[in-house]
N, CA, C and O atoms as a GROMACS GRO file, in nm:
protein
  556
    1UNK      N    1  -2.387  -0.248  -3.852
    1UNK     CA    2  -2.433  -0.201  -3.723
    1UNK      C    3  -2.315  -0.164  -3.634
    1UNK      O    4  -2.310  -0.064  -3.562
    2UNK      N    5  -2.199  -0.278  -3.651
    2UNK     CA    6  -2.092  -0.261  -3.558
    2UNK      C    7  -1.996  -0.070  -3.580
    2UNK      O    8  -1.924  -0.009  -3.501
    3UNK      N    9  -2.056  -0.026  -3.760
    3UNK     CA   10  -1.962   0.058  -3.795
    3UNK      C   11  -2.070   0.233  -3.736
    3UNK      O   12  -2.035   0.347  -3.706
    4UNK      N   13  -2.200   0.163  -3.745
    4UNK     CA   14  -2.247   0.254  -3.695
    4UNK      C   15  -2.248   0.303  -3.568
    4UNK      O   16  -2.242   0.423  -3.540
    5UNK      N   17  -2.255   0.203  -3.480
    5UNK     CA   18  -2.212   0.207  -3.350
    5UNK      C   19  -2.070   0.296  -3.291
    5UNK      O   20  -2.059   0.394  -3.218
    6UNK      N   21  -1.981   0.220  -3.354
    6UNK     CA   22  -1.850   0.313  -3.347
    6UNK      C   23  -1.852   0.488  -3.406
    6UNK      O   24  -1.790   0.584  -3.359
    7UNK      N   25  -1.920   0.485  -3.492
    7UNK     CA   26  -1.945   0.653  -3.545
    7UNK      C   27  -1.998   0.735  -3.488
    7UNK      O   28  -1.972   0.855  -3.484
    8UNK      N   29  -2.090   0.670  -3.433
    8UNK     CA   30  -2.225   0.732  -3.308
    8UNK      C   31  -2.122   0.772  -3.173
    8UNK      O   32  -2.120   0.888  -3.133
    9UNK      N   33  -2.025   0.649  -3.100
    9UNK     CA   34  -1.949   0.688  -3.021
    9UNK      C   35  -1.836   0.811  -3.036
    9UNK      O   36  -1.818   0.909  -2.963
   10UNK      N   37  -1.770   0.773  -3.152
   10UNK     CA   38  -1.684   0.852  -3.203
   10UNK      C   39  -1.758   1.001  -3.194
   10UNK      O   40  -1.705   1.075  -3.111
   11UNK      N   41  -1.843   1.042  -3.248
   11UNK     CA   42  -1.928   1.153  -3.258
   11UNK      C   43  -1.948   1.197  -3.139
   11UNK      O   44  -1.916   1.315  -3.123
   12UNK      N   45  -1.998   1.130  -3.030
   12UNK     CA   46  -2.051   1.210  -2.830
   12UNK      C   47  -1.904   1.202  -2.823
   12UNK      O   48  -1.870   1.280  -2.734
   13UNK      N   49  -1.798   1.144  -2.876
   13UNK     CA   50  -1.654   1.171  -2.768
   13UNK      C   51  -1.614   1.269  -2.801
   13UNK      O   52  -1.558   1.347  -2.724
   14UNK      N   53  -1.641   1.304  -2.989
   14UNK     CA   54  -1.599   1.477  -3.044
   14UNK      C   55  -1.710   1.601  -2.933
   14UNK      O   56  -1.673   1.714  -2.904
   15UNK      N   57  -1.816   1.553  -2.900
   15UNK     CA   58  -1.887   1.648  -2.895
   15UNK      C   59  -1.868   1.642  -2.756
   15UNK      O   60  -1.962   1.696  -2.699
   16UNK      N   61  -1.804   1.610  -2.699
   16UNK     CA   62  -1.752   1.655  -2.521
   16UNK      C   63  -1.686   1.810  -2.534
   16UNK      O   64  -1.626   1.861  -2.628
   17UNK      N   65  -1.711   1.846  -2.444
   17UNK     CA   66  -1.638   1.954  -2.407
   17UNK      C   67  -1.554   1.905  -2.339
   17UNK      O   68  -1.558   1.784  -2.322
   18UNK      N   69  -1.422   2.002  -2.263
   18UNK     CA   70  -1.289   1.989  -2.207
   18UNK      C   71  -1.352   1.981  -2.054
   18UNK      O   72  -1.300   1.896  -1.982
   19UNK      N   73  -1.457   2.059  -1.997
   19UNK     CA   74  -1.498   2.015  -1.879
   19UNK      C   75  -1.567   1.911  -1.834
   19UNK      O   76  -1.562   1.878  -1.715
   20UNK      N   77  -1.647   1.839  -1.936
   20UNK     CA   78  -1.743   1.723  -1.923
   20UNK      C   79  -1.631   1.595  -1.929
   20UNK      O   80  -1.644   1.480  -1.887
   21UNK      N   81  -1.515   1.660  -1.998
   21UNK     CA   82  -1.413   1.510  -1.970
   21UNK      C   83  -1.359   1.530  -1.838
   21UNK      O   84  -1.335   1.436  -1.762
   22UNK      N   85  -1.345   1.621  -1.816
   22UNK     CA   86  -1.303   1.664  -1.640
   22UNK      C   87  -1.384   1.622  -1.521
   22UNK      O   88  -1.334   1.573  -1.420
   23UNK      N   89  -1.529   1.648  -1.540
   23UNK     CA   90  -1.616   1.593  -1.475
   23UNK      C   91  -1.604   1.422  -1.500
   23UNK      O   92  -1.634   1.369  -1.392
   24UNK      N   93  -1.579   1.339  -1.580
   24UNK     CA   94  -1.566   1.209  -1.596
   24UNK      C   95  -1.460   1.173  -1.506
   24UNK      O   96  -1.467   1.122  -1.394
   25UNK      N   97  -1.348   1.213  -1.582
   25UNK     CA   98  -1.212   1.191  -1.479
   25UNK      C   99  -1.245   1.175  -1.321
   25UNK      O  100  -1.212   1.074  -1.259
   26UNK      N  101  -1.306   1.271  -1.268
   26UNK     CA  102  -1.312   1.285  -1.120
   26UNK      C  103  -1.379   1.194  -1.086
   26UNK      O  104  -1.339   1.131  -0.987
   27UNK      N  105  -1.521   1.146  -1.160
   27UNK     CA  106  -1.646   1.089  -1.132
   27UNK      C  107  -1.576   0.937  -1.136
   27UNK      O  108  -1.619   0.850  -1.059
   28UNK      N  109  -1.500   0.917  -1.202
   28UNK     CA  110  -1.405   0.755  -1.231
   28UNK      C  111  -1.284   0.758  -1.126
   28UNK      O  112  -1.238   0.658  -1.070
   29UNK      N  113  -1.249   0.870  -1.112
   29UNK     CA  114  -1.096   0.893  -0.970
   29UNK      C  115  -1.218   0.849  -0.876
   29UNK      O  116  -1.233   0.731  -0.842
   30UNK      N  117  -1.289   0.933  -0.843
   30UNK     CA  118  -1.384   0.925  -0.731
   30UNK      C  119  -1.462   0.729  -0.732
   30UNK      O  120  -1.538   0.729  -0.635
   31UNK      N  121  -1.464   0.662  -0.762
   31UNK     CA  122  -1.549   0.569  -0.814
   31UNK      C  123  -1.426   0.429  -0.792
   31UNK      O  124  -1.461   0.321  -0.745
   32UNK      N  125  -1.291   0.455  -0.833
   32UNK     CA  126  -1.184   0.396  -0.794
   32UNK      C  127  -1.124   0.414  -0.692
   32UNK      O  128  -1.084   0.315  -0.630
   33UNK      N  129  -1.098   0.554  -0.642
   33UNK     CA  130  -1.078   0.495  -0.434
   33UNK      C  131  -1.190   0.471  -0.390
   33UNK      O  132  -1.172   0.483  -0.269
   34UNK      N  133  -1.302   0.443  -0.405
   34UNK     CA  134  -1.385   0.407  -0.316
   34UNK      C  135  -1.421   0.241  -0.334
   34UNK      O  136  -1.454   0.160  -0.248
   35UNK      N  137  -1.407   0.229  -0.446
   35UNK     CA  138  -1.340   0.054  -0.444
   35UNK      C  139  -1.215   0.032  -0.412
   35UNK      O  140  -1.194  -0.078  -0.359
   36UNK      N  141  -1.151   0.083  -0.423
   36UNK     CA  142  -0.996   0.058  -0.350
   36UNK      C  143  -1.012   0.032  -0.172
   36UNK      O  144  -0.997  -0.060  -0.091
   37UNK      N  145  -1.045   0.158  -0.173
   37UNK     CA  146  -1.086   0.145  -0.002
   37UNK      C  147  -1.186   0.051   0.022
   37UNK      O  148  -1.155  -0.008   0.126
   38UNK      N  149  -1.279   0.011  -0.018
   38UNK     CA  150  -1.320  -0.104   0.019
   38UNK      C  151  -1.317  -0.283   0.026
   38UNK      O  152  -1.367  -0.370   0.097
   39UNK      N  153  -1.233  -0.275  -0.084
   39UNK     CA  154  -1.139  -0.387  -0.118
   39UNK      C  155  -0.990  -0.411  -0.046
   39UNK      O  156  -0.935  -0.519  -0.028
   40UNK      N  157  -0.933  -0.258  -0.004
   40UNK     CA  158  -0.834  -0.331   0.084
   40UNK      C  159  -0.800  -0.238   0.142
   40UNK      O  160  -0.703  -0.162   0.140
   41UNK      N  161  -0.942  -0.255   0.228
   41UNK     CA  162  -0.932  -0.136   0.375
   41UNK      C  163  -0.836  -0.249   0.464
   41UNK      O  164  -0.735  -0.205   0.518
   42UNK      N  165  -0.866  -0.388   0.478
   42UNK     CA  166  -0.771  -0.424   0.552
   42UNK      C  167  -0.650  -0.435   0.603
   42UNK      O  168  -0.616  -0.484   0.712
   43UNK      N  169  -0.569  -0.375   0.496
   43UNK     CA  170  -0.417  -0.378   0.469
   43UNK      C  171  -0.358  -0.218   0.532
   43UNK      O  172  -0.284  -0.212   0.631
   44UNK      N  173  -0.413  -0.072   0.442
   44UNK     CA  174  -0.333   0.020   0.511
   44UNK      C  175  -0.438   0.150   0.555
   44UNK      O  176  -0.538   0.202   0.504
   45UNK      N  177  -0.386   0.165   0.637
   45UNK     CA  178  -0.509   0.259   0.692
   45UNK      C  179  -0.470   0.386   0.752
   45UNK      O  180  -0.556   0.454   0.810
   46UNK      N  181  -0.330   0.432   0.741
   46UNK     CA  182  -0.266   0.581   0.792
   46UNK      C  183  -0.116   0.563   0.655
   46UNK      O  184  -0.084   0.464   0.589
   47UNK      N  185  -0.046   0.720   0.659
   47UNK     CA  186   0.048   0.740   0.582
   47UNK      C  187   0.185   0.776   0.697
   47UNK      O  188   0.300   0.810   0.670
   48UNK      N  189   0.139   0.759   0.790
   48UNK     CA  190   0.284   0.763   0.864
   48UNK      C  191   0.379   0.713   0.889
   48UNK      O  192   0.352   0.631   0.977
   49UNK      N  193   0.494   0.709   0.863
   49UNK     CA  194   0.641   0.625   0.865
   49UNK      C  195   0.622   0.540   0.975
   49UNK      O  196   0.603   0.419   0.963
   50UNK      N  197   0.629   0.619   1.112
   50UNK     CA  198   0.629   0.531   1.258
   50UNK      C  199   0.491   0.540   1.312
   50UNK      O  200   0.416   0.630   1.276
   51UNK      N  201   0.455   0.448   1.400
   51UNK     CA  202   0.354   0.398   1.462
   51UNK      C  203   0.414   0.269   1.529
   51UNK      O  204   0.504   0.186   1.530
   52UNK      N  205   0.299   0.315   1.585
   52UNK     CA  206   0.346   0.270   1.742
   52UNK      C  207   0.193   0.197   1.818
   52UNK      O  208   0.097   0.275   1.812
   53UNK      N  209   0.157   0.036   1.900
   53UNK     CA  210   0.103   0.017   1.965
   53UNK      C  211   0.136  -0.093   2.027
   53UNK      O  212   0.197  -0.184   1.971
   54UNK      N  213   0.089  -0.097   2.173
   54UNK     CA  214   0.038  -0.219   2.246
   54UNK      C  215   0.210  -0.250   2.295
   54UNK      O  216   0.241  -0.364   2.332
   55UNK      N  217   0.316  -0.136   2.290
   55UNK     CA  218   0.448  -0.254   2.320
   55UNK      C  219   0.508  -0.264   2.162
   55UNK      O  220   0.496  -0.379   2.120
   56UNK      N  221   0.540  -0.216   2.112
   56UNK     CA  222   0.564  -0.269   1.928
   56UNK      C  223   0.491  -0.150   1.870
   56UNK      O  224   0.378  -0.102   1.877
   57UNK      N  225   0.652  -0.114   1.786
   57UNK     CA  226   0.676   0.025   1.728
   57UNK      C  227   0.725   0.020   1.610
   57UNK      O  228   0.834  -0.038   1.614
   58UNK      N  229   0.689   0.063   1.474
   58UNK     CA  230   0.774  -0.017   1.305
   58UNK      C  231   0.766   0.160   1.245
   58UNK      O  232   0.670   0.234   1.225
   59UNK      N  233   0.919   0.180   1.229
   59UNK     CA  234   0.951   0.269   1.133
   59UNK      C  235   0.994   0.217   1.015
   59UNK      O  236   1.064   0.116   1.023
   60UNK      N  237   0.965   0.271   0.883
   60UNK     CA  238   0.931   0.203   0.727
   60UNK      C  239   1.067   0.358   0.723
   60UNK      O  240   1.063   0.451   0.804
   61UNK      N  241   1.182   0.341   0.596
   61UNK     CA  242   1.228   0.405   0.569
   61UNK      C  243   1.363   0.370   0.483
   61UNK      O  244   1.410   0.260   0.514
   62UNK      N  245   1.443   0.447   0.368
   62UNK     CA  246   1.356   0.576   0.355
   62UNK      C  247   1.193   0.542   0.291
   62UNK      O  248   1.150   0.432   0.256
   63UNK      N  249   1.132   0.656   0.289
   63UNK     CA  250   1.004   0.650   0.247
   63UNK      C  251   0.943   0.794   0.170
   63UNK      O  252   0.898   0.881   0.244
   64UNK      N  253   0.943   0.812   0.053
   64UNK     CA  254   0.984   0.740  -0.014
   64UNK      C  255   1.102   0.664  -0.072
   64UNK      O  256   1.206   0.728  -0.057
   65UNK      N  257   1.122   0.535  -0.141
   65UNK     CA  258   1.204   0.467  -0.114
   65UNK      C  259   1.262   0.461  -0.322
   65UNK      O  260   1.192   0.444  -0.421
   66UNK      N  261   1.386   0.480  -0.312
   66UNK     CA  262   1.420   0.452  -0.463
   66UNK      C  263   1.467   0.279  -0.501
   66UNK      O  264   1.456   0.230  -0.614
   67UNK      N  265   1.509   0.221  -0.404
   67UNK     CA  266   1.590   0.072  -0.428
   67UNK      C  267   1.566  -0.014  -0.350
   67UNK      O  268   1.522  -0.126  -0.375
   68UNK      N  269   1.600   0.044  -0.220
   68UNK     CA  270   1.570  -0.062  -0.109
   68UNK      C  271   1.572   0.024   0.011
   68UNK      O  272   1.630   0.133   0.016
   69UNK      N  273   1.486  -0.045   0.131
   69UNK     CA  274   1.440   0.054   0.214
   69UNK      C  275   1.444  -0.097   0.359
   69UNK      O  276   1.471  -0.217   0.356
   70UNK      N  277   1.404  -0.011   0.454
   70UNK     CA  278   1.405  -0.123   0.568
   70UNK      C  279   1.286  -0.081   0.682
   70UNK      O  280   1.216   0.020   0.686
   71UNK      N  281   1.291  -0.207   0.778
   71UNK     CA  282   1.152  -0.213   0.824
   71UNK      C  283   1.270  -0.224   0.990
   71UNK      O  284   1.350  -0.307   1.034
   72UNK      N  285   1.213  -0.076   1.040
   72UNK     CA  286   1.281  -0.086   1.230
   72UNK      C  287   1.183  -0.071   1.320
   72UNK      O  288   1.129   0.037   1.342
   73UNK      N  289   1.147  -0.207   1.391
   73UNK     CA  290   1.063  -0.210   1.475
   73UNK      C  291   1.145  -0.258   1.649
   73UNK      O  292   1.243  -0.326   1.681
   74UNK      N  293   1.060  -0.194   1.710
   74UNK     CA  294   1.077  -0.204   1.879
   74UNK      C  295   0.988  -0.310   1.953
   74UNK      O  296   0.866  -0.289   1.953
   75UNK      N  297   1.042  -0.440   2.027
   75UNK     CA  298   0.923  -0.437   2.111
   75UNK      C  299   0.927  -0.414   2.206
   75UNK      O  300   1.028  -0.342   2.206
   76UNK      N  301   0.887  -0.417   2.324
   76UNK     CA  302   0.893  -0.456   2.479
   76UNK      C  303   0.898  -0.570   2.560
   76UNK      O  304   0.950  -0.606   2.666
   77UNK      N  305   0.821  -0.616   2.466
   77UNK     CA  306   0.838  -0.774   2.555
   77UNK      C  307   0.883  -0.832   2.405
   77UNK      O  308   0.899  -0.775   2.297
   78UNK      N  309   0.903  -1.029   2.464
   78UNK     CA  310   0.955  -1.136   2.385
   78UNK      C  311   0.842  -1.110   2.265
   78UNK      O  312   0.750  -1.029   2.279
   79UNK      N  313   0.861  -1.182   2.156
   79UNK     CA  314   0.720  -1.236   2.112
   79UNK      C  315   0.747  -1.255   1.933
   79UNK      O  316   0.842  -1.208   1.871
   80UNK      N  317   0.650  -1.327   1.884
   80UNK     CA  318   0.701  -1.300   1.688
   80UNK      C  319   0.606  -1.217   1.622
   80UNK      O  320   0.484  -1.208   1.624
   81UNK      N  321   0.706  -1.157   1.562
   81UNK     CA  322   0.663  -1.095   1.430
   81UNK      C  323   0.674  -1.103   1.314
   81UNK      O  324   0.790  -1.122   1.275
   82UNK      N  325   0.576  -1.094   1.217
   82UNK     CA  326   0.556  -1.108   1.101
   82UNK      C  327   0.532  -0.967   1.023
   82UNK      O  328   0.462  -0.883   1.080
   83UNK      N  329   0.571  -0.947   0.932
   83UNK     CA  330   0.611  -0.816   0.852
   83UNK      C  331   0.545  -0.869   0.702
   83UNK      O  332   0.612  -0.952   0.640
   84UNK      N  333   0.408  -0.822   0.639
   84UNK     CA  334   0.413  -0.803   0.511
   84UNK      C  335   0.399  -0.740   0.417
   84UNK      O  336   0.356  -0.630   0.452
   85UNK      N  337   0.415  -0.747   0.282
   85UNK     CA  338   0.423  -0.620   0.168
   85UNK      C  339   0.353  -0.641   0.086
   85UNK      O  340   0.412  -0.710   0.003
   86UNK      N  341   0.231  -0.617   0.050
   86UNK     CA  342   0.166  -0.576  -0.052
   86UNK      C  343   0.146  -0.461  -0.163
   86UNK      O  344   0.170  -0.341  -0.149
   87UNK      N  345   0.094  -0.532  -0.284
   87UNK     CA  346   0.089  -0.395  -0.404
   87UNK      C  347  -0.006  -0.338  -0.380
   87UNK      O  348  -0.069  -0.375  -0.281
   88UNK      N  349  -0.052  -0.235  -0.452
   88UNK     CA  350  -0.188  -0.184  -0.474
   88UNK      C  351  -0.305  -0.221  -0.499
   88UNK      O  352  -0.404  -0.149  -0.496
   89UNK      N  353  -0.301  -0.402  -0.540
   89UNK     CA  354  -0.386  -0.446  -0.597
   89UNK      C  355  -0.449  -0.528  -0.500
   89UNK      O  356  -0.551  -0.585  -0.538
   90UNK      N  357  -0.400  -0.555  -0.342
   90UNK     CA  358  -0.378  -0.627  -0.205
   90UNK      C  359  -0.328  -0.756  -0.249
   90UNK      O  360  -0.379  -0.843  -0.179
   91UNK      N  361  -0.224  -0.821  -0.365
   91UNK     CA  362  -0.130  -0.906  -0.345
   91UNK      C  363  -0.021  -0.886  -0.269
   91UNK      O  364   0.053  -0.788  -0.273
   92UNK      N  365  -0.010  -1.008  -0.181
   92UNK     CA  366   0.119  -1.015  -0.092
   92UNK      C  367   0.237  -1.039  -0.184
   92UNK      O  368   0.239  -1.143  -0.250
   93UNK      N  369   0.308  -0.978  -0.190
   93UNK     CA  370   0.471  -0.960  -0.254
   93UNK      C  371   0.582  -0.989  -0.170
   93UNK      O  372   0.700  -1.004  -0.203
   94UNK      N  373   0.513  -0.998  -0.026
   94UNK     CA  374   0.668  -1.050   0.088
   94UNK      C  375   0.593  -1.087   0.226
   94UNK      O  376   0.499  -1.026   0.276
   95UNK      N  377   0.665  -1.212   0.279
   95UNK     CA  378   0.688  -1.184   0.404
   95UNK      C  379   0.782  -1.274   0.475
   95UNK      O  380   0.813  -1.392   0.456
   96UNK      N  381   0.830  -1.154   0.591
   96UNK     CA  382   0.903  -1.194   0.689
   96UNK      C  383   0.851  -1.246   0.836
   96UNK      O  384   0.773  -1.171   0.896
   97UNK      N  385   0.889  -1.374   0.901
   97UNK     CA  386   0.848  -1.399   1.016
   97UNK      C  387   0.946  -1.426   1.109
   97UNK      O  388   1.005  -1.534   1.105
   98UNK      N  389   0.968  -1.351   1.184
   98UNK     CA  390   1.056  -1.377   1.360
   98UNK      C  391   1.048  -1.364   1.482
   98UNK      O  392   1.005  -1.263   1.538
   99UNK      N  393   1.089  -1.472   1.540
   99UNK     CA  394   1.051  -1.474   1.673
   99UNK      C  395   1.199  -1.446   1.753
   99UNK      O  396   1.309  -1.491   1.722
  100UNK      N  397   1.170  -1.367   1.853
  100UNK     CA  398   1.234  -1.275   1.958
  100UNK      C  399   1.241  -1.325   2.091
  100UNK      O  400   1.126  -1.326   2.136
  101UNK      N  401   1.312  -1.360   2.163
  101UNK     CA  402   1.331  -1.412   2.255
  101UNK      C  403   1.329  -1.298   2.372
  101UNK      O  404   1.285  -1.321   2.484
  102UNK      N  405   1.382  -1.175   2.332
  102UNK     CA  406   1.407  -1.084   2.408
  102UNK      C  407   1.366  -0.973   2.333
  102UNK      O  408   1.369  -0.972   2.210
  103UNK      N  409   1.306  -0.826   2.441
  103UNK     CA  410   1.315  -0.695   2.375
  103UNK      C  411   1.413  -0.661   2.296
  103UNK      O  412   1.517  -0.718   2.265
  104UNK      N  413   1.369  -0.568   2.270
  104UNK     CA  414   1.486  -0.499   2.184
  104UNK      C  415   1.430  -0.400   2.041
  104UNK      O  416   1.313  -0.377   2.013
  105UNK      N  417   1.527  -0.362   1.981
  105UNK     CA  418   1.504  -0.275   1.859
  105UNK      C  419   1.547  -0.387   1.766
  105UNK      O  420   1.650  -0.441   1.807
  106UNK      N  421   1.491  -0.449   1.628
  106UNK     CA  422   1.556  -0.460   1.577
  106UNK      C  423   1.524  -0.413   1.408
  106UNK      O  424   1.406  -0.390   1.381
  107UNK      N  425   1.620  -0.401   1.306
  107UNK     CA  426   1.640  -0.414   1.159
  107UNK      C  427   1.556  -0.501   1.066
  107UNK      O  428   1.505  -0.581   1.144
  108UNK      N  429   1.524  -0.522   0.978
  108UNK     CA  430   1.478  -0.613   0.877
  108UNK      C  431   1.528  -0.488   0.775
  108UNK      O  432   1.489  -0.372   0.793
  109UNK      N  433   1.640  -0.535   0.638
  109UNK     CA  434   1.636  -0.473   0.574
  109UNK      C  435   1.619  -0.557   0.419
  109UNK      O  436   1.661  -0.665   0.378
  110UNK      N  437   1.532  -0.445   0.356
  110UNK     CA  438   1.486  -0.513   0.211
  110UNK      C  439   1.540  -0.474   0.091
  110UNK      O  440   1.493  -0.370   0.044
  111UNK      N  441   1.646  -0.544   0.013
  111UNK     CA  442   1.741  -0.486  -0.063
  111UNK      C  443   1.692  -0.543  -0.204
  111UNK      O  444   1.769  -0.536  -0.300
  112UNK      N  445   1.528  -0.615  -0.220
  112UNK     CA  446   1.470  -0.670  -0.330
  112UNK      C  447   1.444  -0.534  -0.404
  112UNK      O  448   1.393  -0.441  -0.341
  113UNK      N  449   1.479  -0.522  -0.539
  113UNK     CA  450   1.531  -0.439  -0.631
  113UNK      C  451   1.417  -0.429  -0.759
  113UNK      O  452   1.436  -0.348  -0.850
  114UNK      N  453   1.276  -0.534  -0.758
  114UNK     CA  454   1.252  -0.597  -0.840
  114UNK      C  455   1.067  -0.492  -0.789
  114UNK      O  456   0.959  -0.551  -0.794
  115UNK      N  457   1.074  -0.399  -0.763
  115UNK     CA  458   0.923  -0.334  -0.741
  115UNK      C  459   0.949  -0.231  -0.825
  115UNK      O  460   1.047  -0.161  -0.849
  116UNK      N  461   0.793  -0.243  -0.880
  116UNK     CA  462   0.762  -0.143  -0.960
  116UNK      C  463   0.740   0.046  -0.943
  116UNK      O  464   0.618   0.056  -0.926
  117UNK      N  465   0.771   0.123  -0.941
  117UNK     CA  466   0.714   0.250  -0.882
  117UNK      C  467   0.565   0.256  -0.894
  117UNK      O  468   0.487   0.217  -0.981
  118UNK      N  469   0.552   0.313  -0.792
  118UNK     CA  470   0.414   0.279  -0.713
  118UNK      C  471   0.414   0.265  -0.568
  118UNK      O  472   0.512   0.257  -0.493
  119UNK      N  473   0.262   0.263  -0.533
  119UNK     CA  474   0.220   0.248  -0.371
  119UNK      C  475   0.210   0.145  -0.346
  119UNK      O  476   0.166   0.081  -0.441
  120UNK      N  477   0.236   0.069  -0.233
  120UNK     CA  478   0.300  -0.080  -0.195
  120UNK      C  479   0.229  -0.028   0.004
  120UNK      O  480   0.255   0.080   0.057
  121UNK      N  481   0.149  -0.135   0.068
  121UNK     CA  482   0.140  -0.111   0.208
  121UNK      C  483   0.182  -0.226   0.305
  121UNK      O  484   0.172  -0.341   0.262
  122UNK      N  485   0.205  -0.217   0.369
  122UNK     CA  486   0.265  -0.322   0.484
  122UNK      C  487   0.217  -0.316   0.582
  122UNK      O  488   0.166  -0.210   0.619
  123UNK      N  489   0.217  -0.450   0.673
  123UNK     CA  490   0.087  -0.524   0.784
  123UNK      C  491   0.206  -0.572   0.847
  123UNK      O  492   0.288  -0.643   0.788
  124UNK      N  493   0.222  -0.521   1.013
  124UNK     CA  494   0.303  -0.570   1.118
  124UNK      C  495   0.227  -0.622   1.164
  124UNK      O  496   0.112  -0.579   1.173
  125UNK      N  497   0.270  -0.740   1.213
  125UNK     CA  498   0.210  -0.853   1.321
  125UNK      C  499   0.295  -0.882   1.427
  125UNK      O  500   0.414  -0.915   1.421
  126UNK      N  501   0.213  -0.864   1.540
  126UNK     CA  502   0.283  -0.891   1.683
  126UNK      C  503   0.208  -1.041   1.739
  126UNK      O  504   0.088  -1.056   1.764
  127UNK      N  505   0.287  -1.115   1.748
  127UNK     CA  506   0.186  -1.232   1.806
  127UNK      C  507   0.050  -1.270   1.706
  127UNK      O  508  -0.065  -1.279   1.749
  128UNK      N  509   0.084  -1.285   1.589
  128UNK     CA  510  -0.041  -1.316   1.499
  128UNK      C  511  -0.156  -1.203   1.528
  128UNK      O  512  -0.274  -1.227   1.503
  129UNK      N  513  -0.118  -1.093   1.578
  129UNK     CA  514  -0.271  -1.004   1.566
  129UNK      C  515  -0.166  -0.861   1.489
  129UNK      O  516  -0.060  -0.815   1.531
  130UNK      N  517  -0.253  -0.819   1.361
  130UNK     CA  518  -0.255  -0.722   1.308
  130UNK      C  519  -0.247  -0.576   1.388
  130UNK      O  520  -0.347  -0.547   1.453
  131UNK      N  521  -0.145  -0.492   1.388
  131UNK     CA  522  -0.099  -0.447   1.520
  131UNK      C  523  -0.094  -0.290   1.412
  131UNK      O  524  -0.168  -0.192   1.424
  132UNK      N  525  -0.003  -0.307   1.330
  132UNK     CA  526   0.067  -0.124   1.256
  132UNK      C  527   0.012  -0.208   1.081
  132UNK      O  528   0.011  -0.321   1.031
  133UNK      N  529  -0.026  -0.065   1.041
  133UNK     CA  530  -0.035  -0.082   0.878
  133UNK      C  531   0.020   0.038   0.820
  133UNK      O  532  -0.008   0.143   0.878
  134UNK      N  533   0.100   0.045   0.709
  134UNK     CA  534   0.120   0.203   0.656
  134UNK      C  535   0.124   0.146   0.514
  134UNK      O  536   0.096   0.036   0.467
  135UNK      N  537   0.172   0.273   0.459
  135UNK     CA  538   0.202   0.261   0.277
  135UNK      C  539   0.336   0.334   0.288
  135UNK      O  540   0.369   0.433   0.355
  136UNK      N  541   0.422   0.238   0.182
  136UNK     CA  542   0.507   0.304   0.118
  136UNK      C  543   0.526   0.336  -0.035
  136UNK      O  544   0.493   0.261  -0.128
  137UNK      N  545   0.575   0.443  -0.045
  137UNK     CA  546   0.565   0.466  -0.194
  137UNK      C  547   0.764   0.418  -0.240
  137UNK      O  548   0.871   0.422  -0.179
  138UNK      N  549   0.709   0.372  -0.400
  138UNK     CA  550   0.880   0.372  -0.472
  138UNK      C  551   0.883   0.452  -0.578
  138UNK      O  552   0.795   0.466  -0.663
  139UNK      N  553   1.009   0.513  -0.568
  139UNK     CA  554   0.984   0.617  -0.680
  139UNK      C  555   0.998   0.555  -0.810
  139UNK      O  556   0.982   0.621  -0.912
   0.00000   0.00000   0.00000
């Protein structure tokens, strides 16, 4: 039964045409961001380097990034921030937490060498509330 089974499959996969596998492809692309996006709409939600709200501003760069890349954020007032990095899969892979006594611009740079190429998104936190999200890609 098991050999017939496989012959029967084997047979509809010969008898595809080149567009009906095309139509699959899309119908499965299409079918995977829309679980993606719903599984971790929380994490990134625009593709822009800088953004900016509320007082607190995070440029991601370079972007795309080959080795190591860094995280430059602004605030206005005192306050902590927390910076994290997730894969594609919404595992957290990093984070940074600091507290600021004073405005200012400052650096966080990430010289971890050990990511895979691929899309990776990051969640700024100003004062424990979810503030900037973007994606970065590694080549």
């Amino acid at each position: 039964q098991m050999r017939e089974r496989e012959a029967r499959e084997k047979r509809a996969a010969e008898a595809c045409t080149f567009q009906q596998e095309v139509e699959w492809l899309k119908n499965w692309t299409g079918q995977r961001l829309s679980w993606l996006d719903a599984n971790i709409s929380n994490i990134a939600t625009g593709f822009s380097d800088n953004k900016e709200s509320a007082g607190f501003s995070v440029t991601v760069y370079p972007n795309p990034f080959k080795s190591d890349f860094q995280f430059e954020y602004t605030l206005e007032k005192p306050g902590s921030v927390s910076l994290e990095l997730f894969d594609l899969m919404g595992r957290k892979i990093s984070e940074v937490q600091m507290e600021h006594d004073t405005p200012g611009v400052y650096v966080i740079k990430n010289e971890q060498n050990d990511f895979t190429a691929g899309v990776y998104y990051y969640k700024a936190r100003l004062n424990k509330e979810t503030i900037i999200t973007g994606k970065l890609l590694r080549q």
